[in-house]
OpenMM code with the backbone's topology and positions (N, CA, C; nanometers):
from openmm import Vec3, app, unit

residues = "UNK UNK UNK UNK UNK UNK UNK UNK UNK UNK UNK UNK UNK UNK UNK UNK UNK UNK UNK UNK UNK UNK UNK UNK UNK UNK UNK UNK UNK UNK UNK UNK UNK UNK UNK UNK UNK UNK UNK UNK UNK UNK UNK UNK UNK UNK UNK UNK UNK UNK UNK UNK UNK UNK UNK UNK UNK UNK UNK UNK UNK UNK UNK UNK UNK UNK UNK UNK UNK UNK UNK UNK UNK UNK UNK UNK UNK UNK UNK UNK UNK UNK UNK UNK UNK UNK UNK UNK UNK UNK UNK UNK UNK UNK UNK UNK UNK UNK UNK UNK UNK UNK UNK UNK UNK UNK UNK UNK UNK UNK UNK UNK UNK UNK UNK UNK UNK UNK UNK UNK UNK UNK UNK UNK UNK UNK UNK UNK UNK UNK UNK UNK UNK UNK UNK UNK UNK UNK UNK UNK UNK UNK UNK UNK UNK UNK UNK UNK UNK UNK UNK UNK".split()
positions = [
    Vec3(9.8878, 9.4971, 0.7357),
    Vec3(9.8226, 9.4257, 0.6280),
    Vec3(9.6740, 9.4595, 0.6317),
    Vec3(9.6517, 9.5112, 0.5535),
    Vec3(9.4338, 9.5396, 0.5074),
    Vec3(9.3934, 9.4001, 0.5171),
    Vec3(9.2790, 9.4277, 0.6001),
    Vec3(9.1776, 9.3112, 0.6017),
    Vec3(9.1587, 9.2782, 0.4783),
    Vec3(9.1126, 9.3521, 0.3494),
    Vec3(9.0723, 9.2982, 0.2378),
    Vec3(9.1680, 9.1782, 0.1589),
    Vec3(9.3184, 9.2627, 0.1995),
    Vec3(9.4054, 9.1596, 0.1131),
    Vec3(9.3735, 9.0049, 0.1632),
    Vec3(9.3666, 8.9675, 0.3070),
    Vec3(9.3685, 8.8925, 0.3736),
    Vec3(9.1882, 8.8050, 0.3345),
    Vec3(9.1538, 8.8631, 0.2983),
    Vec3(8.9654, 8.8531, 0.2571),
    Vec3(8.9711, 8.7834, 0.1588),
    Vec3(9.0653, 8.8186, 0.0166),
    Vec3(9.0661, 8.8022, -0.0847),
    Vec3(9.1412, 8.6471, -0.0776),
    Vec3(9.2516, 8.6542, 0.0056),
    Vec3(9.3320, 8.5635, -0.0493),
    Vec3(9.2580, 8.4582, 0.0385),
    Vec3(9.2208, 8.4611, 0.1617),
    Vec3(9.1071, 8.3313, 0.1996),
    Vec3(9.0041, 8.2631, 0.0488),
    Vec3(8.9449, 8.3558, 0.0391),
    Vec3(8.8185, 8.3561, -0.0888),
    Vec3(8.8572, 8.2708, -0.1715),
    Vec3(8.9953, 8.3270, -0.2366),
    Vec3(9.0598, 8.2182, -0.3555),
    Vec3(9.1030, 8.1300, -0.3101),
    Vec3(9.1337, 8.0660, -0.1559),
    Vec3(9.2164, 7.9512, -0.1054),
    Vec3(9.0552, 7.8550, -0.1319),
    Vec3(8.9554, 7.9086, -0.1171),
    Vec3(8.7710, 7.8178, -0.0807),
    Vec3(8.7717, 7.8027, -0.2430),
    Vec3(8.7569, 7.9202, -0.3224),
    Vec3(8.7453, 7.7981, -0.4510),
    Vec3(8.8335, 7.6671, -0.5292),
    Vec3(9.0108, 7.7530, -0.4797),
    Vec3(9.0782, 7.5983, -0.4959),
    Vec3(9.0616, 7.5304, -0.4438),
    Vec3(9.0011, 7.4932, -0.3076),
    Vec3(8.9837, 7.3864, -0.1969),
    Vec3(8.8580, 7.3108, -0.3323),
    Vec3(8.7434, 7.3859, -0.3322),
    Vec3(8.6247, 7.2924, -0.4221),
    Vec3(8.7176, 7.2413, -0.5461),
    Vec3(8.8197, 7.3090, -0.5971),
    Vec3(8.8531, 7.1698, -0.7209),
    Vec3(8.9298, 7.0767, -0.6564),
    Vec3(8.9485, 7.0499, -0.5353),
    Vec3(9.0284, 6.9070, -0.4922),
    Vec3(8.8824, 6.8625, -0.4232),
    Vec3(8.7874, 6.8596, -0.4094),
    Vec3(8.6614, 6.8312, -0.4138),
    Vec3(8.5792, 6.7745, -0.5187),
    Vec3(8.5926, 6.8588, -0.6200),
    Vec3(8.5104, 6.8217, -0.7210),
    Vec3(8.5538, 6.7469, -0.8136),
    Vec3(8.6544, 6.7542, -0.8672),
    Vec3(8.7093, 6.6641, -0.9779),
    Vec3(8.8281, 6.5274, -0.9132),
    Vec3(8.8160, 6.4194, -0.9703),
    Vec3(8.8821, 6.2986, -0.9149),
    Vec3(9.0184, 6.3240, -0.9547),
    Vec3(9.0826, 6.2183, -0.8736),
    Vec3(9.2167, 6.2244, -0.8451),
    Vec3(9.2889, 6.1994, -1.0435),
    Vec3(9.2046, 6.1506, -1.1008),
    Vec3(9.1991, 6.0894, -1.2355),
    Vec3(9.2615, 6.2557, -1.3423),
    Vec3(9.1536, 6.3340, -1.2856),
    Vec3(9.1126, 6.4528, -1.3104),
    Vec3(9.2327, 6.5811, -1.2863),
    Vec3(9.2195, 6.5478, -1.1649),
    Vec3(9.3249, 6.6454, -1.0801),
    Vec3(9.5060, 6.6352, -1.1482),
    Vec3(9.5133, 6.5200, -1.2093),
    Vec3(9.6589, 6.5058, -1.2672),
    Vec3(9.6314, 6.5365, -1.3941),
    Vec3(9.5471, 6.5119, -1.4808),
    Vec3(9.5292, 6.5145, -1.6183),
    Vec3(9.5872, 6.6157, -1.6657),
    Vec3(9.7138, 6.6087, -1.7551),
    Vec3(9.7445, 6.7071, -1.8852),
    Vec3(9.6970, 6.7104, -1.9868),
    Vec3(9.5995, 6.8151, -2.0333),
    Vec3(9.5353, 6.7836, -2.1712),
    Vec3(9.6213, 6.8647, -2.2742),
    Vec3(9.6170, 6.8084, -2.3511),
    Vec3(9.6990, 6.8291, -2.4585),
    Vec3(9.6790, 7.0569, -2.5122),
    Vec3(9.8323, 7.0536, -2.5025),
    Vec3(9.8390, 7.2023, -2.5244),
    Vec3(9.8581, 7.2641, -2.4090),
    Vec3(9.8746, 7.2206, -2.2526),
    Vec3(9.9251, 7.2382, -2.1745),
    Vec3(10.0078, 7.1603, -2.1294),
    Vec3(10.1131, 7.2614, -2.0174),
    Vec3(10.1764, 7.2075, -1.9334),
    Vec3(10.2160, 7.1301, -1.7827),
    Vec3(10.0602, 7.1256, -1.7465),
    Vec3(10.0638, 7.1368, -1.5906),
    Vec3(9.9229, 7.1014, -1.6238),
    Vec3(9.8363, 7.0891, -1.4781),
    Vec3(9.7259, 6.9882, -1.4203),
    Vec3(9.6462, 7.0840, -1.3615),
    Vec3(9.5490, 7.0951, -1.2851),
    Vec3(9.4849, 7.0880, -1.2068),
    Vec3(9.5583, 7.0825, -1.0492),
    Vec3(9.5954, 7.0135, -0.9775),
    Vec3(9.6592, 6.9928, -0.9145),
    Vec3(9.8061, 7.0329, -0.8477),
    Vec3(9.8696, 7.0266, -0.9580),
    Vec3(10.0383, 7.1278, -0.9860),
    Vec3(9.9912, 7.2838, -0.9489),
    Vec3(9.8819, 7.3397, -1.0337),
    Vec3(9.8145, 7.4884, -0.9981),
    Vec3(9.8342, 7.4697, -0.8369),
    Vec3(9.7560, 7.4030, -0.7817),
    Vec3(9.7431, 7.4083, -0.6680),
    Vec3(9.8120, 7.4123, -0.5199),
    Vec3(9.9491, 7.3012, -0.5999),
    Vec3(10.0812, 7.2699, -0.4914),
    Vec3(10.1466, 7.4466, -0.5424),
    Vec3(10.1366, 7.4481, -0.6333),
    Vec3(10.2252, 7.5534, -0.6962),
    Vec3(10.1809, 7.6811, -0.6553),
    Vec3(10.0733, 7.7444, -0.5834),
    Vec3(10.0327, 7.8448, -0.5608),
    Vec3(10.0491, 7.8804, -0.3552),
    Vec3(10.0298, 7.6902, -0.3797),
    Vec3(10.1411, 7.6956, -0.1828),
    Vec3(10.2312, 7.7128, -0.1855),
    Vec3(10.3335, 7.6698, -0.2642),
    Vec3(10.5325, 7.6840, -0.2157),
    Vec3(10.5485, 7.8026, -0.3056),
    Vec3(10.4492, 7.9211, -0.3544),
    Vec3(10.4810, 8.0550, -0.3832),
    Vec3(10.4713, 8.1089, -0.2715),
    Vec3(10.3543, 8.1035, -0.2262),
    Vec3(10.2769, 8.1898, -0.0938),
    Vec3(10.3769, 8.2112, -0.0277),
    Vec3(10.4218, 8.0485, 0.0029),
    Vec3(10.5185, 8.0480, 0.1513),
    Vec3(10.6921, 8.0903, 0.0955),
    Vec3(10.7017, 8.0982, -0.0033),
    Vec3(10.8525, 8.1550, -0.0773),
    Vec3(10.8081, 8.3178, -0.0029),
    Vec3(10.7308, 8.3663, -0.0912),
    Vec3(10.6818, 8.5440, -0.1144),
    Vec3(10.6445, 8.5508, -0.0032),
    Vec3(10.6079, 8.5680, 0.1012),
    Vec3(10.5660, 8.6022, 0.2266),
    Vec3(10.6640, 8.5125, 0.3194),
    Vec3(10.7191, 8.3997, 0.3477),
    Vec3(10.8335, 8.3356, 0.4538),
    Vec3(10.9767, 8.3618, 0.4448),
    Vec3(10.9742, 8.3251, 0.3237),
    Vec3(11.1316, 8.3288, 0.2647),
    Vec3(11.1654, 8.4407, 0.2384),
    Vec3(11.0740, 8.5433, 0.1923),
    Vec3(11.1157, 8.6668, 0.1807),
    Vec3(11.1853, 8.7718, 0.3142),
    Vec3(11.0700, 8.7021, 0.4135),
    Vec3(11.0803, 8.7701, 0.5357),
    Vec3(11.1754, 8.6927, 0.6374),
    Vec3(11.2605, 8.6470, 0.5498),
    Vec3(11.3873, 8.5611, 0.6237),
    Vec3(11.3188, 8.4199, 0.7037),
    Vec3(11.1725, 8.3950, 0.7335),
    Vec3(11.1053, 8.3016, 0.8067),
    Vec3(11.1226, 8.1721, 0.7250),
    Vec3(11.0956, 8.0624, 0.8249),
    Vec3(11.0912, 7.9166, 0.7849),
    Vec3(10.9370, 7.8700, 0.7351),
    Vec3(10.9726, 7.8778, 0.6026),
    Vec3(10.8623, 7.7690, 0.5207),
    Vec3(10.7490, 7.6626, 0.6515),
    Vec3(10.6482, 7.6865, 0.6429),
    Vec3(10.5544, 7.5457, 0.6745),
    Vec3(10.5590, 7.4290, 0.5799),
    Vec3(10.6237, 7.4405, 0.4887),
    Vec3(10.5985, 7.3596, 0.4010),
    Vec3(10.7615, 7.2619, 0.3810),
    Vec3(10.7971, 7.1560, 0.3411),
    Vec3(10.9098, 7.0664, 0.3583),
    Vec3(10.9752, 7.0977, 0.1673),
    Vec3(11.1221, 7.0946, 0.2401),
    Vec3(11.1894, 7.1349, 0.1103),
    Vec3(11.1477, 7.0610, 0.0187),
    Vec3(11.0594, 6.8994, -0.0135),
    Vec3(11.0172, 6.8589, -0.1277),
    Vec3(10.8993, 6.8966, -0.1512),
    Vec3(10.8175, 6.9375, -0.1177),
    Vec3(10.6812, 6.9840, -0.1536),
    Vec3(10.7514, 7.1460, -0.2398),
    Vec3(10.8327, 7.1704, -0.1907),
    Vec3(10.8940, 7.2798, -0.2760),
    Vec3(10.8912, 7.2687, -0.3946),
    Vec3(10.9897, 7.1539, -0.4066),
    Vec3(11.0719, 7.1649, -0.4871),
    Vec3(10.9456, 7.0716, -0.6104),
    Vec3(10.8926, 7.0221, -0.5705),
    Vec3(10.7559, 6.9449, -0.6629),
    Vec3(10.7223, 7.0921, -0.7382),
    Vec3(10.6689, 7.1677, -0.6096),
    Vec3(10.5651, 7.2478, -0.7118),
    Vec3(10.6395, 7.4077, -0.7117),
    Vec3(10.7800, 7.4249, -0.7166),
    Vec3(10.8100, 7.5355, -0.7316),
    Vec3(10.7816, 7.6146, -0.8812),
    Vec3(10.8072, 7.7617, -0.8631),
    Vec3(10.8060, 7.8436, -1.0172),
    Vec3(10.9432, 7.7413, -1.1145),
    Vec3(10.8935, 7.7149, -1.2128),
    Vec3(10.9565, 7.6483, -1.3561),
    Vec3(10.9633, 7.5151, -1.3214),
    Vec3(10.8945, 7.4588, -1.2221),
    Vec3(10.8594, 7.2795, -1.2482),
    Vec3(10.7616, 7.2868, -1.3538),
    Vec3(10.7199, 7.1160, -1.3633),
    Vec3(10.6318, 7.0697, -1.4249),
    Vec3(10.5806, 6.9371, -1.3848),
    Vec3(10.4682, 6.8717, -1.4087),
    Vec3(10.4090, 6.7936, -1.3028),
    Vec3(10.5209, 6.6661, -1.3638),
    Vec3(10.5949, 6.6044, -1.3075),
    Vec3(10.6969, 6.4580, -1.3965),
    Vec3(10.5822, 6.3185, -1.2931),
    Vec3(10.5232, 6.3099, -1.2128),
    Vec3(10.4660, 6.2218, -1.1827),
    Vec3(10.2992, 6.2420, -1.1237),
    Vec3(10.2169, 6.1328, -1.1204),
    Vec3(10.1058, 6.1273, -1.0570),
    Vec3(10.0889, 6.1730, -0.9194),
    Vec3(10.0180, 6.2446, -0.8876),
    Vec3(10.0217, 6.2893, -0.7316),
    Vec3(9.9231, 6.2054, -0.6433),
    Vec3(9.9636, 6.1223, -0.5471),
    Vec3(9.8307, 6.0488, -0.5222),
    Vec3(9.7605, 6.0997, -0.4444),
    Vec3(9.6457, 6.0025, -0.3990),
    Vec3(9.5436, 6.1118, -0.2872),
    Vec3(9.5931, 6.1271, -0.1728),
    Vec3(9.6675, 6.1090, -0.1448),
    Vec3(9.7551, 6.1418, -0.0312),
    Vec3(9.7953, 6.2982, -0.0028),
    Vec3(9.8709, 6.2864, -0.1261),
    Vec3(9.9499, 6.4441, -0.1620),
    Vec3(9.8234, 6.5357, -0.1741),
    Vec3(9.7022, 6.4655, -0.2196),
    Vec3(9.5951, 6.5681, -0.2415),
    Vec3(9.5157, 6.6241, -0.1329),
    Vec3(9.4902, 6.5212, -0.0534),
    Vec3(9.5029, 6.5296, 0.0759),
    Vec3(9.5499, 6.6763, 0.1547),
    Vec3(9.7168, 6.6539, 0.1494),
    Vec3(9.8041, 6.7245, 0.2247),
    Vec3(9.7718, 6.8730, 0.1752),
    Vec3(9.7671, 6.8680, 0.0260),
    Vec3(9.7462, 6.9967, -0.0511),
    Vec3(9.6472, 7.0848, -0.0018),
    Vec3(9.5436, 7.0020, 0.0304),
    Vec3(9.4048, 7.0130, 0.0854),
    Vec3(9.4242, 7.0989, 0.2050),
    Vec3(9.4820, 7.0236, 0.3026),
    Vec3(9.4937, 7.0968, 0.4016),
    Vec3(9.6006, 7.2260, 0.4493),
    Vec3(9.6932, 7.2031, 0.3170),
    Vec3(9.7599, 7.3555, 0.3216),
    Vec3(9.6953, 7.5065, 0.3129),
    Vec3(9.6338, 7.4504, 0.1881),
    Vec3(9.5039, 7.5137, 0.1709),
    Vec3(9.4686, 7.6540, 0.2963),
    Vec3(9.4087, 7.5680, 0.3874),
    Vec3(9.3198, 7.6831, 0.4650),
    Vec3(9.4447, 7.7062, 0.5935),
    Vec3(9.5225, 7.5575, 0.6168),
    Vec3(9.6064, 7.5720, 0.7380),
    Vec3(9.7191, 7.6733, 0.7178),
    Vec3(9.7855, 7.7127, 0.6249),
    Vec3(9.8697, 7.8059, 0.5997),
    Vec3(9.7960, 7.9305, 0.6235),
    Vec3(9.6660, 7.9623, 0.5723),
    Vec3(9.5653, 8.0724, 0.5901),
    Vec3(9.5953, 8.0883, 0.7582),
    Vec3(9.5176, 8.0324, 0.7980),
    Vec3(9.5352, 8.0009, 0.9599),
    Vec3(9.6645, 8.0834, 1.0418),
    Vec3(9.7659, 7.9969, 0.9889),
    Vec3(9.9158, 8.0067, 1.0130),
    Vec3(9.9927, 8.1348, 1.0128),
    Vec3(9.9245, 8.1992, 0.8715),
    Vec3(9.9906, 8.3287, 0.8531),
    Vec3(9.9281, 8.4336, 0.8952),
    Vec3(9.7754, 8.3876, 0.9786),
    Vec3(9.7299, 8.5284, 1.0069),
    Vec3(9.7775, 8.5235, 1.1413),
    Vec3(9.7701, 8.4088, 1.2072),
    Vec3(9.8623, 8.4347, 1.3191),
    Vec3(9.9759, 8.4734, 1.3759),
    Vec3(10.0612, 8.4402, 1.2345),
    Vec3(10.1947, 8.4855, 1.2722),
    Vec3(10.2327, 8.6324, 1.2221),
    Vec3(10.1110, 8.7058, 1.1486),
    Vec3(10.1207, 8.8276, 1.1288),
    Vec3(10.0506, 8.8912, 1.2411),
    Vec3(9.9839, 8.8325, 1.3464),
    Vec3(9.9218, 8.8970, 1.4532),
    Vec3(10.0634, 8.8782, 1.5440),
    Vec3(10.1222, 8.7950, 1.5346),
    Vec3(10.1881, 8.7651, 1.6481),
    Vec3(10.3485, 8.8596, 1.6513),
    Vec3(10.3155, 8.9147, 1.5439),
    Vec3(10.4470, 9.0142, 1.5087),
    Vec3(10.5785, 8.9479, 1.4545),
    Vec3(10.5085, 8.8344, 1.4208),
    Vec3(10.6743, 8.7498, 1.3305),
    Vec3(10.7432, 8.8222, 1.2345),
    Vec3(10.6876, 8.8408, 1.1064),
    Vec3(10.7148, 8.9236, 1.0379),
    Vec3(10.8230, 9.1137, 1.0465),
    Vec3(10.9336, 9.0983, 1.0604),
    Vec3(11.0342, 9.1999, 1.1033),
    Vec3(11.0651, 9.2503, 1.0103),
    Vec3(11.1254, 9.1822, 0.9067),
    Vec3(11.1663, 9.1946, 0.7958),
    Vec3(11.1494, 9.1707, 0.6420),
    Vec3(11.1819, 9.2149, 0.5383),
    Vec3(11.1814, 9.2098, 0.3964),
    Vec3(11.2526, 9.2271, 0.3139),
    Vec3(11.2941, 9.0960, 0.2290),
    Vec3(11.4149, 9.1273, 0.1037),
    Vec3(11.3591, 9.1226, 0.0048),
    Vec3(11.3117, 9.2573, -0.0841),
    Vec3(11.2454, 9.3111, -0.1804),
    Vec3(11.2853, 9.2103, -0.2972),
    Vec3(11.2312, 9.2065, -0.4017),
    Vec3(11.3077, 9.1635, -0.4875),
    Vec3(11.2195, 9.1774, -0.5839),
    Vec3(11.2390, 9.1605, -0.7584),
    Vec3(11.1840, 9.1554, -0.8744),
    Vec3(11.1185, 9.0452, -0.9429),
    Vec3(11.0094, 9.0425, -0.8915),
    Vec3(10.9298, 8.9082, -0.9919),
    Vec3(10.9960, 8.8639, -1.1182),
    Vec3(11.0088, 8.7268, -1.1472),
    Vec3(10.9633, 8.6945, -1.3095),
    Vec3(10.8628, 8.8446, -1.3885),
    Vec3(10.7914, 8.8179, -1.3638),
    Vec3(10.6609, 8.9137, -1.4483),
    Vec3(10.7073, 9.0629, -1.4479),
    Vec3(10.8055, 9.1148, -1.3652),
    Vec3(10.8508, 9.2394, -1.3574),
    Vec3(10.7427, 9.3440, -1.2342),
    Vec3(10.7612, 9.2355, -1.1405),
    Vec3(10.6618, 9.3138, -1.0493),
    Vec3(10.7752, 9.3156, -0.9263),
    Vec3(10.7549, 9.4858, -0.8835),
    Vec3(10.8825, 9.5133, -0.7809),
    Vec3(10.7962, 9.4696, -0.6347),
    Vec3(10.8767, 9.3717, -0.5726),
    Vec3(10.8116, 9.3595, -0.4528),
    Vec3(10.8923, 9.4448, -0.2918),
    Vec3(10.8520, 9.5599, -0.2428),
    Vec3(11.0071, 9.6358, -0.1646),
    Vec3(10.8805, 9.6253, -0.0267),
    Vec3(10.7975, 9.5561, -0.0069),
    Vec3(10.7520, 9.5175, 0.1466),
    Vec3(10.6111, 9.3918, 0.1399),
    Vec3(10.6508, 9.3784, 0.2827),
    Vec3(10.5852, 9.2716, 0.2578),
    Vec3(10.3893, 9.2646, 0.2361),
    Vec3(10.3790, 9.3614, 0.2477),
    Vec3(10.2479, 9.4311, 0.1618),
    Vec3(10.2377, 9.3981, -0.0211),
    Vec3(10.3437, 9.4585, -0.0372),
    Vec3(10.3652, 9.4019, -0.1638),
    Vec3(10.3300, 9.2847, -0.2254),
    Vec3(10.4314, 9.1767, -0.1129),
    Vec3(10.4480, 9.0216, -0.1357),
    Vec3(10.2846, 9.0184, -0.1615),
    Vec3(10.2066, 9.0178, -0.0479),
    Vec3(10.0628, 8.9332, -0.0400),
    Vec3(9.9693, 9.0204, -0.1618),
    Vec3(9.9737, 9.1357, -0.2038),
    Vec3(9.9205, 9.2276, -0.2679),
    Vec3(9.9578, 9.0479, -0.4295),
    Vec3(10.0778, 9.0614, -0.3957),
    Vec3(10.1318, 8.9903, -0.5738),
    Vec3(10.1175, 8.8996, -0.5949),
    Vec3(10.1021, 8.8113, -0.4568),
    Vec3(10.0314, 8.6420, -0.4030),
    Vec3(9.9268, 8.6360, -0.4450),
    Vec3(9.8143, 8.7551, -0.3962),
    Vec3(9.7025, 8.7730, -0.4646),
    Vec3(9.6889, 8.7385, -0.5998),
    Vec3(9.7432, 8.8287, -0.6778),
    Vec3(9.7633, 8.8185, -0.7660),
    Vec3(9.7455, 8.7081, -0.8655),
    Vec3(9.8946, 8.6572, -0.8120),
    Vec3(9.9455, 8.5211, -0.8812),
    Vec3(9.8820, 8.4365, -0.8427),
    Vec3(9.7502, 8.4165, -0.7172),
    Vec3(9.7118, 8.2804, -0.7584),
    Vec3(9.5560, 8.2988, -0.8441),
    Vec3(9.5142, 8.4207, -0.8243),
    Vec3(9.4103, 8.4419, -0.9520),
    Vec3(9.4949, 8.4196, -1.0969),
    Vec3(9.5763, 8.4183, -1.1107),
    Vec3(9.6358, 8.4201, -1.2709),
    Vec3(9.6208, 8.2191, -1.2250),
    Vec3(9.6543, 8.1739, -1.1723),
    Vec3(9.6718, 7.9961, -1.1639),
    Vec3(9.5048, 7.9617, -1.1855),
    Vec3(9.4474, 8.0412, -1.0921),
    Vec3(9.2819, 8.0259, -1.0516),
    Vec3(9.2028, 7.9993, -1.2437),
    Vec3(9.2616, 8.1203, -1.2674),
    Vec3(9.1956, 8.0876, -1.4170),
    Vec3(9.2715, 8.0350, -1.5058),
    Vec3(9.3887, 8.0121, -1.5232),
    Vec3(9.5004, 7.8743, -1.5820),
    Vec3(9.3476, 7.7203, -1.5400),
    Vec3(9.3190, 7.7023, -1.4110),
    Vec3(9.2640, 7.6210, -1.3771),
    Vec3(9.1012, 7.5995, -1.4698),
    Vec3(9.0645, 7.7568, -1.4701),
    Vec3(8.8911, 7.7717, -1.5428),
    Vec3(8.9384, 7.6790, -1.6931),
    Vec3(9.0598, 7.7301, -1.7489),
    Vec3(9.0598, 7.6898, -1.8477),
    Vec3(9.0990, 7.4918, -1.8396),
    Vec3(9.1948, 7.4447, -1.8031),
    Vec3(9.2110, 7.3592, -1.7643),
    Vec3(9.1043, 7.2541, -1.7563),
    Vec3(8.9817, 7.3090, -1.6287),
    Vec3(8.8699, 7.2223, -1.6350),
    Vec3(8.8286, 7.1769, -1.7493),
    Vec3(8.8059, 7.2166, -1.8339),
    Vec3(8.7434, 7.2043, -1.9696),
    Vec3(8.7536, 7.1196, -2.0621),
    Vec3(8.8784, 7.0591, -1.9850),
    Vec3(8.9793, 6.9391, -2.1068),
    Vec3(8.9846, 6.8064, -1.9925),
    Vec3(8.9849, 6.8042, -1.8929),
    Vec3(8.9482, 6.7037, -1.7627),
    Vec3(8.8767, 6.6088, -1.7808),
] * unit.nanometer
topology = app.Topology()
chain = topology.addChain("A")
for resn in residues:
    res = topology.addResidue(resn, chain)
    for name in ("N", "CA", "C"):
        topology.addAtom(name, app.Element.getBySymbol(name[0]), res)
């Protein structure tokens, strides 16, 4: 894995960390009209990808608990208030998964990879790939979010 990928995807974990900082819990749930999703949902939703595309791919066990999944998996939508609790937790997935996965890519966990085809039509056949598309996908949420703020 390139240092940079690993550079990048810290970078974008520090500016989602400042919107569970900056805007209130009021804020952080708000659907404004013409969207589907929050502030917040971006946020759960860009953890239980990470850890799908890089854990699950590589046959490994999720850090994360099958309901935090299943809250913020690809084709939910936010159905309840998240309290500060959950925001909290979100919070600290945040950098602790960062943490988590550079260790366990130092530590040689990572053996394996079951390639597979994005939604978006992006071929993922190693796990270079995965984090290359993680990247990716949470800059596409990152600015879902720029826009988002605006209506908060």
């Amino acid at each position: 894995m390139t240092a940079a990928i690993l550079k990048t995807w810290e970078t974008g974990r520090k500016l989602y960390s400042e919107y569970l900082h900056k805007y209130s819990l009021e804020q952080l749930n708000k659907i404004p009209a013409g969207f589907n999703n929050n502030l917040v949902w971006n946020i759960g939703h860009i953890i239980v990808a990470q850890q799908s595309l890089i854990y699950r791919l590589s046959n490994l066990e999720m850090y994360i608990s099958e309901e935090l999944f299943n809250t913020y998996k690809p084709g939910s939508i936010p159905t309840q208030h998240t309290t500060r609790e959950e925001v909290d937790e979100l919070s600290g997935f945040l950098t602790l998964l960062v943490e988590k996965t550079r260790a366990d890519l130092d530590a040689g966990r990572f053996v394996s990879f079951n390639g597979r085809m994005t939604a978006t039509g992006f071929l993922l056949s190693t796990l270079e790939d995965a984090f290359e598309f993680n990247n990716y996908h949470e800059g596409l949420h990152l600015g879902m979010m720029m826009s988002l703020r605006k209506f908060v």
